[in-house]
C-alpha positions as CSV (number, residue, x, y, z in Angstrom):
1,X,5.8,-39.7,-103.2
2,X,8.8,-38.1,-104.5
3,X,7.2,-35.7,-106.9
4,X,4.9,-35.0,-103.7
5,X,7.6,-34.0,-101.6
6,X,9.0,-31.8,-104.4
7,X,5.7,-29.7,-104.7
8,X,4.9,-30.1,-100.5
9,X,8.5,-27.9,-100.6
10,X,7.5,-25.1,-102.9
11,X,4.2,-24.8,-101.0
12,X,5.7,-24.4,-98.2
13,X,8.2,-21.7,-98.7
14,X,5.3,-19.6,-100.5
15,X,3.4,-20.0,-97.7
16,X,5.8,-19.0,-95.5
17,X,6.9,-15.7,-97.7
18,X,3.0,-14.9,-97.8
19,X,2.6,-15.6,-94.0
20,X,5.5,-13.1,-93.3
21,X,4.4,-10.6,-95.9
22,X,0.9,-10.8,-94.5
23,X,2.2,-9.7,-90.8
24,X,4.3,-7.4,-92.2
25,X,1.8,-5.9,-94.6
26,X,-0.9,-5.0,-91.7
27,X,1.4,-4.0,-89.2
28,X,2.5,-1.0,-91.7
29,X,-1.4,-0.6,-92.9
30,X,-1.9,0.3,-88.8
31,X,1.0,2.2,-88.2
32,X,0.1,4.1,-91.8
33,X,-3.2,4.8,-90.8
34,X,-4.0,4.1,-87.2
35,X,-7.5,2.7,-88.4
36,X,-9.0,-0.6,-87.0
37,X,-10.9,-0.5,-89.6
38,X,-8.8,-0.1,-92.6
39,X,-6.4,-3.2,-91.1
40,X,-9.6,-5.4,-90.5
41,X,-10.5,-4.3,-94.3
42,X,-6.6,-5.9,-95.1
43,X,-7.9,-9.5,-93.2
44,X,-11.6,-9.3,-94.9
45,X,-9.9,-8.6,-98.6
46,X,-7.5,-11.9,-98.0
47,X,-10.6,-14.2,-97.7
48,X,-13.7,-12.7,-99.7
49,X,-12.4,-12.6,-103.0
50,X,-10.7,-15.8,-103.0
51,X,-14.4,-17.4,-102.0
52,X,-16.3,-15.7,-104.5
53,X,-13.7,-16.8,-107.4
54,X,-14.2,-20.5,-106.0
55,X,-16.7,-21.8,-108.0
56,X,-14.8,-20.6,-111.5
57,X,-11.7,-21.5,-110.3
58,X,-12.7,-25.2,-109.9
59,X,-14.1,-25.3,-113.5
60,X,-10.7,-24.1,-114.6
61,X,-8.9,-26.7,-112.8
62,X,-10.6,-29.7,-113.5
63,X,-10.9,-28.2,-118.0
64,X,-6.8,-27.5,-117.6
65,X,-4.1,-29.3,-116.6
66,X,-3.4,-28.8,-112.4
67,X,0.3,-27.9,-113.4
68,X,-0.6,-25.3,-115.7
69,X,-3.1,-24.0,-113.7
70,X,-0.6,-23.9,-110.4
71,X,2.3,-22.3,-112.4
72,X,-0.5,-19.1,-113.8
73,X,-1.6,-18.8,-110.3
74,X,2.1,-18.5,-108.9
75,X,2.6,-16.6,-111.5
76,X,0.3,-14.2,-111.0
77,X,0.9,-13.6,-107.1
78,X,4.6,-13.3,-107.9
79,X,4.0,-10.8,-110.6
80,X,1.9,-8.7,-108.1
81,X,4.1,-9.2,-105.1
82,X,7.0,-7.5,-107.5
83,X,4.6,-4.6,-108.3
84,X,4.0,-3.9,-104.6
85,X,7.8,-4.2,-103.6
86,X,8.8,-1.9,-106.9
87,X,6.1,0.7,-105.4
88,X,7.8,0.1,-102.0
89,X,11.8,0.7,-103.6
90,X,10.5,3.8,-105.2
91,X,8.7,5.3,-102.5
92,X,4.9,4.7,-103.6
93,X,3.8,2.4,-101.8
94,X,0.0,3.3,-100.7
95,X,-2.9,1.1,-98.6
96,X,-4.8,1.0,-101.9
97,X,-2.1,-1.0,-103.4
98,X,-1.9,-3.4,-100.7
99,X,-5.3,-4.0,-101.4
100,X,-5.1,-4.8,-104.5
101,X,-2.3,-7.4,-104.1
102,X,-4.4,-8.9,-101.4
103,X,-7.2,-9.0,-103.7
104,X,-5.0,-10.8,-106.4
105,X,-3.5,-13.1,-104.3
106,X,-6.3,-14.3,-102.7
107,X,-7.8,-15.0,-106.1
108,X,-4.8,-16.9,-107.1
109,X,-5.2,-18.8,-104.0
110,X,-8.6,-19.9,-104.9
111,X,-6.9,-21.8,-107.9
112,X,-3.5,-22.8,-106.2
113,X,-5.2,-25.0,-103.2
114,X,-7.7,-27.0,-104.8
115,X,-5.6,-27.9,-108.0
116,X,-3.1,-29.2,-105.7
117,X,-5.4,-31.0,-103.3
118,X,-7.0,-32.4,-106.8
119,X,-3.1,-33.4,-107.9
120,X,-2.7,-34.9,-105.0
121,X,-4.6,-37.8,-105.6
122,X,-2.3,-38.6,-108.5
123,X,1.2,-38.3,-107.2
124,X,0.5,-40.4,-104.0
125,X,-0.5,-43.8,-103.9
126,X,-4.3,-44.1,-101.5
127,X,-2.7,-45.2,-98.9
128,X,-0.2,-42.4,-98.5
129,X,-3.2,-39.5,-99.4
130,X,-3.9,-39.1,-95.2
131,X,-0.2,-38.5,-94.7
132,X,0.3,-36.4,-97.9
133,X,-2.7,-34.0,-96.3
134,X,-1.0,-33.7,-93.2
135,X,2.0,-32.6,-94.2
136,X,0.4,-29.7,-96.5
137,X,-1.2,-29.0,-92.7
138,X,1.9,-29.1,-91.5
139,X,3.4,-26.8,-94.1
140,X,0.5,-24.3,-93.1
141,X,1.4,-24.7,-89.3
142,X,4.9,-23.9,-90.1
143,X,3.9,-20.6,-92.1
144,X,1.9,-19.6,-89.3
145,X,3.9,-20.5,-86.3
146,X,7.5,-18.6,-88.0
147,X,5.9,-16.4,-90.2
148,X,5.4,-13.7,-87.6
149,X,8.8,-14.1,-86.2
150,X,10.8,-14.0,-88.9
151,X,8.5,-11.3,-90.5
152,X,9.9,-8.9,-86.8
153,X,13.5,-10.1,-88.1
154,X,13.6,-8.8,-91.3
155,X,11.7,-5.5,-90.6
156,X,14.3,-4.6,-87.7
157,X,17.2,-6.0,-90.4
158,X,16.1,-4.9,-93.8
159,X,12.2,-3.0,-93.1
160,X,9.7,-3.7,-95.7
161,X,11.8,-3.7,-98.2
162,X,12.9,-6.6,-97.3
163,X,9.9,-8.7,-96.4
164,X,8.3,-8.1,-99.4
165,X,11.8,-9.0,-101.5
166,X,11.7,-12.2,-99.3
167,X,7.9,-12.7,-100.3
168,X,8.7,-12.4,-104.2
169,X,11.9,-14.8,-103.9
170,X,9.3,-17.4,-102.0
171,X,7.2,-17.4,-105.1
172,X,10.1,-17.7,-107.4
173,X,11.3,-20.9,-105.3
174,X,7.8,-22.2,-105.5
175,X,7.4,-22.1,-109.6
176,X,10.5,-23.4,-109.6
177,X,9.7,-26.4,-108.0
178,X,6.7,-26.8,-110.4
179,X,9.1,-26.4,-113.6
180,X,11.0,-29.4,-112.6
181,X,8.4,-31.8,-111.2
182,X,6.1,-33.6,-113.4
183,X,2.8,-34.9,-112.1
184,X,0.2,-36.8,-113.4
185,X,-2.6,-35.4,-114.6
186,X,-6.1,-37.1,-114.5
187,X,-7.1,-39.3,-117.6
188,X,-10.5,-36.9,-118.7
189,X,-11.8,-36.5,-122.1
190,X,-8.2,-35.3,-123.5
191,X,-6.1,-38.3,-122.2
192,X,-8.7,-41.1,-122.6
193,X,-10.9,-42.1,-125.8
194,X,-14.9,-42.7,-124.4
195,X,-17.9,-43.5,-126.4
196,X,-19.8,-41.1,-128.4
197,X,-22.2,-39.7,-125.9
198,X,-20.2,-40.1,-122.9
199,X,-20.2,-37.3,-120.2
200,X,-16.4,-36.7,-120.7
201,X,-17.1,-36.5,-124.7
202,X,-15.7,-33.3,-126.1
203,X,-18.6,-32.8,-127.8
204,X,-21.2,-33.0,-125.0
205,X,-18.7,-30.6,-122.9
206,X,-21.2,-28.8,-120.2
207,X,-21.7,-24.9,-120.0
208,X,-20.6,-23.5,-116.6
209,X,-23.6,-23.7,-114.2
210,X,-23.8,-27.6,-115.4
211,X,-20.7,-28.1,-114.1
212,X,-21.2,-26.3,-111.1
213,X,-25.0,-28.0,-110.5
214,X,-22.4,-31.7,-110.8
215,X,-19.4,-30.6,-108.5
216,X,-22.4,-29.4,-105.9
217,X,-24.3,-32.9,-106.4
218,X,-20.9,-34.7,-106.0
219,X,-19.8,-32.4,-102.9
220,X,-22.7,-33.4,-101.1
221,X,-23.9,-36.7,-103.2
222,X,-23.3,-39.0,-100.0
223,X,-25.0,-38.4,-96.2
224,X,-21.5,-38.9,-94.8
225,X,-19.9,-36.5,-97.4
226,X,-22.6,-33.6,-96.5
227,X,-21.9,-34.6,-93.0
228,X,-17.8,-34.2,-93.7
229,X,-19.0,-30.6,-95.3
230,X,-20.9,-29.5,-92.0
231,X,-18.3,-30.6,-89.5
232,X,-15.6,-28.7,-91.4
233,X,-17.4,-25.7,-91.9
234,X,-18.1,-25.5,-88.3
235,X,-15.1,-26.0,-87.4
236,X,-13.5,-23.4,-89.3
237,X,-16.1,-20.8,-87.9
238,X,-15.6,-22.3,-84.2
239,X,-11.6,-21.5,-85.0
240,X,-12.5,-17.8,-86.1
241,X,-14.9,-17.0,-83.5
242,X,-12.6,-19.1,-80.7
243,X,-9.5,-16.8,-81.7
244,X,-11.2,-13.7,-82.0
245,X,-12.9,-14.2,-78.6
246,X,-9.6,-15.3,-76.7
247,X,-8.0,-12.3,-76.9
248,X,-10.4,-10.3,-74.0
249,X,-11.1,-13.1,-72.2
250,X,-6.9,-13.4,-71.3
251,X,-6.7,-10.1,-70.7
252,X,-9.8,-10.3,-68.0
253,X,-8.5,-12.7,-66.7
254,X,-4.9,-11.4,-66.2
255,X,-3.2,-8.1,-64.0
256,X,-2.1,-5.5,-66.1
257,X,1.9,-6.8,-66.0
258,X,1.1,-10.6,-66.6
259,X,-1.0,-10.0,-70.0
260,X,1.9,-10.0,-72.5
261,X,3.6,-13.3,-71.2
262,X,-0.4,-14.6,-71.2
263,X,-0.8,-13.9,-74.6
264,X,2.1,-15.3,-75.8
265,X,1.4,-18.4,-73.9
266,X,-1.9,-19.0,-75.1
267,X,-1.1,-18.4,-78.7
268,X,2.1,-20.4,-78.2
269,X,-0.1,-23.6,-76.8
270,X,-2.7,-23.2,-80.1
271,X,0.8,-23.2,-82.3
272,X,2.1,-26.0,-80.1
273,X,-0.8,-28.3,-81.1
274,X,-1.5,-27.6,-83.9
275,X,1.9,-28.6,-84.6
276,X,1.8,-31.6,-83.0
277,X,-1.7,-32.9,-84.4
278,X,0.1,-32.0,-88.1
279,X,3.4,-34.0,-87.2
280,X,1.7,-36.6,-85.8
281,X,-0.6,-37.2,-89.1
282,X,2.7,-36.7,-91.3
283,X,4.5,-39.7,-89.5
284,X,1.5,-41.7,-89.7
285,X,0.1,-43.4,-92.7
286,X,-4.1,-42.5,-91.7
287,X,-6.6,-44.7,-89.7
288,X,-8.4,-47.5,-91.4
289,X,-11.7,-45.3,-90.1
290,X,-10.9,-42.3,-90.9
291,X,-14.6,-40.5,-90.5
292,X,-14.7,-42.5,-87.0
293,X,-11.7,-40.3,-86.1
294,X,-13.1,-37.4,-87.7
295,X,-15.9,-37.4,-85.1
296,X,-13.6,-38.1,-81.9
297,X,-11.5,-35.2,-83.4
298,X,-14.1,-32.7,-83.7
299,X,-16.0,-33.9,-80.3
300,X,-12.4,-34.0,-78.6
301,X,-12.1,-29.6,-80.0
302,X,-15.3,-28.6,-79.0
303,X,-15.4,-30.3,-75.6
304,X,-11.8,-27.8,-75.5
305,X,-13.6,-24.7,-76.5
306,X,-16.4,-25.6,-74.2
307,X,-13.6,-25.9,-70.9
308,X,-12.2,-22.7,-72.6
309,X,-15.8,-21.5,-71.5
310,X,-16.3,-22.7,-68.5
311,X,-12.4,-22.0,-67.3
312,X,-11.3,-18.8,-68.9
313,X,-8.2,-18.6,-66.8
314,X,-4.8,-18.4,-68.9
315,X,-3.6,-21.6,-68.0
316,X,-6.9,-23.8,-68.6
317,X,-7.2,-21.5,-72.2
318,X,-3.8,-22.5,-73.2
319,X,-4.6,-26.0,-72.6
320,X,-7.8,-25.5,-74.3
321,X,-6.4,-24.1,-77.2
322,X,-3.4,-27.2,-77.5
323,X,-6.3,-29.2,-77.5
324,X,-8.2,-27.6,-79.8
325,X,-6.0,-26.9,-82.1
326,X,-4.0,-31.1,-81.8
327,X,-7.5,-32.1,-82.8
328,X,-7.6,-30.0,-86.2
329,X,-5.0,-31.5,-88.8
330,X,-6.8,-34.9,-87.7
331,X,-10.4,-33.5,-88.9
332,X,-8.8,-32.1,-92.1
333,X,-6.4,-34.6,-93.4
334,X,-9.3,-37.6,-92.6
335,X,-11.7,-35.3,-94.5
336,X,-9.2,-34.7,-97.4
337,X,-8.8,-38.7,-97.7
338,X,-12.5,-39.4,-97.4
339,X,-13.0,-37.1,-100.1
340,X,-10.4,-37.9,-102.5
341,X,-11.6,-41.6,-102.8
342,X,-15.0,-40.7,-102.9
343,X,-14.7,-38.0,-106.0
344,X,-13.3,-38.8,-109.0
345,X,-10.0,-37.3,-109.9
346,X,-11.4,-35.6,-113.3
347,X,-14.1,-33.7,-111.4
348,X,-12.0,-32.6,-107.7
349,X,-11.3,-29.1,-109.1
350,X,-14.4,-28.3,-108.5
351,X,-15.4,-30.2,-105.9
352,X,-12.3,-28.9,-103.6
353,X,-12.9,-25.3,-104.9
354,X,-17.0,-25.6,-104.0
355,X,-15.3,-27.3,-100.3
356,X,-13.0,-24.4,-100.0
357,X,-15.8,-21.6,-100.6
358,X,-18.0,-23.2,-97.8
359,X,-15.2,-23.2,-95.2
360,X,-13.9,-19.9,-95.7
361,X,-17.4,-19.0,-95.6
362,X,-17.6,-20.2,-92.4
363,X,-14.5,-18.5,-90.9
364,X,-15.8,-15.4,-92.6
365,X,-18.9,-15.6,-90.6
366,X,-17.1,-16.7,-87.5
367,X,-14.8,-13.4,-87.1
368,X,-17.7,-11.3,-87.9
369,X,-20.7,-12.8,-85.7
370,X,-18.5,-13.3,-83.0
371,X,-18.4,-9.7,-81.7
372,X,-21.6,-9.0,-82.0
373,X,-23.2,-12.4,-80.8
374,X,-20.7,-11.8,-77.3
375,X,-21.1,-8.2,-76.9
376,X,-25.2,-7.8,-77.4
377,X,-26.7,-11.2,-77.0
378,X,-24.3,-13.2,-74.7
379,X,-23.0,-10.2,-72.3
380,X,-26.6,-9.2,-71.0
381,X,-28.0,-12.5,-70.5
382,X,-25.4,-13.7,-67.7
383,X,-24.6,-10.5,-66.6
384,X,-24.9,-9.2,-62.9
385,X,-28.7,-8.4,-62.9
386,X,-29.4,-10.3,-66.5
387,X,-31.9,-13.4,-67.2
388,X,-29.1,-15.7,-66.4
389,X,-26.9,-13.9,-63.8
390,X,-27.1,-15.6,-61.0
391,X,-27.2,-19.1,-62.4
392,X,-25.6,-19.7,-65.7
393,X,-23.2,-16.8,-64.9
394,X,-22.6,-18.1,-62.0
395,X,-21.2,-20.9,-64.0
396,X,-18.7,-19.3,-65.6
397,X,-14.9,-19.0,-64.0
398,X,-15.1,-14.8,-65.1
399,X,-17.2,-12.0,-63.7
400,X,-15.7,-10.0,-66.4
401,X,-16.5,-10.2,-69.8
402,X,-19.1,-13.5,-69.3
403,X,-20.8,-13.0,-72.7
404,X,-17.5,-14.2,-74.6
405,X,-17.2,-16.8,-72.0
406,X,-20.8,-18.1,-72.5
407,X,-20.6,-17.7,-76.6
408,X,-17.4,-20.1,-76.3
409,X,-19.5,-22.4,-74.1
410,X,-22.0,-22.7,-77.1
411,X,-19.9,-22.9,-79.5
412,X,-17.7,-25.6,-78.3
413,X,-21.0,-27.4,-77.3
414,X,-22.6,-26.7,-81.0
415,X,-19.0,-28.5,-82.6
416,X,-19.0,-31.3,-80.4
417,X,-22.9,-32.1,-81.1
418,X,-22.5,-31.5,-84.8
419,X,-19.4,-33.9,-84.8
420,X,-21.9,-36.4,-82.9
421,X,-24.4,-36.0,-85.4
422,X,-22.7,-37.8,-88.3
423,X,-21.1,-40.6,-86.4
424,X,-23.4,-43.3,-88.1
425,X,-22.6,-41.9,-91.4
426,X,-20.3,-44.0,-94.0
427,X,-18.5,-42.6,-96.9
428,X,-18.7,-44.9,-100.3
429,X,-15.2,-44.8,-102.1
430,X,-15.1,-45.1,-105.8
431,X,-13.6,-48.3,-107.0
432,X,-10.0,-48.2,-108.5
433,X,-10.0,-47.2,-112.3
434,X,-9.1,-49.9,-114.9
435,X,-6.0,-50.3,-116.7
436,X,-7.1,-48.6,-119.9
437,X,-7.4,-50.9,-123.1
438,X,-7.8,-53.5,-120.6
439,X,-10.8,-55.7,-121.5
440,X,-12.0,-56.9,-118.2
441,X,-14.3,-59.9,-119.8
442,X,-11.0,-61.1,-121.4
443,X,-9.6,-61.3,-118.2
444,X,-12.3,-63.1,-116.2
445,X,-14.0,-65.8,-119.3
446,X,-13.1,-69.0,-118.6
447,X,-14.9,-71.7,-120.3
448,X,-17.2,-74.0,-118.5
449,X,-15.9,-76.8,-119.5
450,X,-12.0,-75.8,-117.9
451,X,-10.6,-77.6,-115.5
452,X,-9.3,-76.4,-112.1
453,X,-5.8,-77.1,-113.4
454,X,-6.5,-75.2,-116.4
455,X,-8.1,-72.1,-114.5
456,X,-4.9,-72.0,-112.3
């Protein structure tokens, strides 16, 4: 666990320089160019390429060594978050660039995640692996919760310059870390001799779409893994859409000089819990059932988001979204467990890269169906005068803006029955790996004719 604790560190301080970086970074892409579109462009660069570069990356993490692979990848970010504070010092700095570094870090995210989750599983012993996810949840909640803040602190002390110096200096601790730890790596066809023939033979090494076609089958091999896969990904979309959608419903809902301290409230609550749920997990070791609490988790956020729905008044949202949000670190560090016993450590590059495109994939299509679905398919059905006006509108704790109100209904309703859905499944775990050299008939042949004393 020490190693663990070492890495868990450098993870979080680069998330923490890349949260305040990010916040930094589009509040000067606005104020450069006063487009809602070019900012939203920012957000959409941070996820798409990282997804696409998923399935590669997780080839390259499970052919390399995870420490290798985490120091390029750090590596790389730093080297392009020192080319966009160089163009800052010298005064060329453009919205292009930004991109780019975006683009490049979000790539080098693709590999830094899922080599570490895959790492994970040797540096901690099995029955630390639900706390060890918890606390990298925990590291993220941190980011999230103080990266905004202290990214307003060094603008109004230092400006850009100094966020993005700070965001450079966060990578540097992080490979640092790396340089001094050593891990264990997983014993695959370069640690471990195998018969000729074997799958981990050198010499029967698979092209890329092989590979690919086996992380998939083992990604969704079990019924209670593809269920683990569709709760997730929901779940993720439910939180993109949810947080997109919050936003007009607390300003509906609130007078003119109220909506600041509403916002904050709300936003505070969702960091609150999300806090809480991460702290919690850290402290404690993991249930013995962990997909049982995987369902109560997810039925426990969308029965939230459906009161979110129903309620759409500041003070039931920002208990909504502590709820919500308390019930999130359980889902994913039970989920990262399940997985990690039921995948073997030589393939989870892949299968954690596949996991990782499927969920962003759903968050992706959760900020950009949400507008739509609320404005032109929600809004007109419950409505004054629509289909459902006067009795599902009716319903709903808001005459203004109902459609997000209803689209939060259904979502929250949608989570809790897909959560519902899996709760007969089981996940098979892997059985622990043999010393190696051991011969396990040596250690189990005892002659027939032995005695009991003799067998003792």
């Amino acid at each position: 666990m020490t190693t663990f604790l070492l890495i868990w560190a450098g993870r979080l301080l680069t998330a923490l320089g890349s949260s305040i970086s990010g916040f930094a970074l589009g509040l000067w892409i606005y104020r450069q160019t006063g487009s809602v579109t070019q900012f939203a462009t920012g957000l959409l660069l941070g996820f798409a390429p990282g997804m696409l570069a998923a399935p590669a990356a997780g080839i390259l993490v499970d052919r390399h060594r995870r420490r290798t692979v985490l120091l390029c990848a750090d590596a790389a970010a730093m080297l392009a978050a020192a080319a966009m504070a160089a163009a800052e010092a010298t005064g060329h700095l453009a919205v292009w660039q930004v991109y780019a570094t975006t683009v490049v870090e979000s790539c080098c995210a693709a590999f830094q995640w899922p080599a570490l989750a895959a790492a994970v599983t040797g540096m901690v012993r099995p029955d630390q692996r639900g706390r060890a996810g918890a606390m990298t949840q925990t590291a993220l909640a941190g980011a999230q919760l103080l990266g905004p803040m202290l990214a307003a602190v060094l603008l109004g002390a230092g400006g850009l310059r100094a966020v993005l110096l700070t965001d450079v200096v966060s990578f540097a601790l992080g490979l640092l870390t790396l340089l001094v730890a050593r891990f264990p790596e997983p014993t695959g066809h370069r640690d471990r001799p195998h018969p000729p023939g074997h799958a981990t033979d050198p010499a029967r090494r698979r092209g890329w779409q092989a590979e690919l076609a086996e992380g998939r089958r083992l990604l969704t091999g079990q019924p209670g893994l593809r269920h683990l896969l569709r709760v997730v990904t929901v779940l993720n979309a439910v939180e993109a859409a949810a947080t997109a959608l919050l936003l007009p419903l607390v300003l509906a809902g609130t007078p003119a000089d109220g909506q600041n301290a509403a916002v904050a409230m709300v936003s505070t609550a969702g960091g609150l819990g999300l806090a809480a749920g991460s702290v919690a997990m850290s402290i404690w070791s993991g249930p013995r059932r962990p997909l049982a609490w995987v369902t109560s988790a997810t039925v426990l956020s969308g029965g939230a988001v459906l009161a979110a729905g129903l309620h759409p008044r500041p003070a039931a949202l920002a208990v909504a979204a502590f709820t919500f949000f308390l019930g999130l670190p359980v889902v994913t560090s039970c989920a990262q467990v399940l997985w990690q016993s039921a995948v073997a450590a030589e393939a989870q590059g892949r299968v954690f890269a596949l996991r990782r495109m499927f969920t962003q994939a759903g968050t992706l299509l959760g900020y950009l169906l949400a507008g739509p679905l609320a404005s032109q398919v929600c809004e007109p059905l419950v409505a004054p005068g629509g289909p459902l006006g006067s009795t599902l509108g009716r319903l709903l704790g808001t005459d203004r803006d109902r459609g997000s109100a209803l689209l939060l209904c259904c979502t929250g309703l949608f989570l809790a029955v897909t959560g519902l859905a899996g709760r007969r499944h089981t996940v098979e775990a892997l059985p622990p790996p043999e010393p190696i050299g051991c011969d396990r008939t040596a250690l189990t042949r005892i002659p027939a004719n032995s005695t009991d004393a003799e067998q003792l």
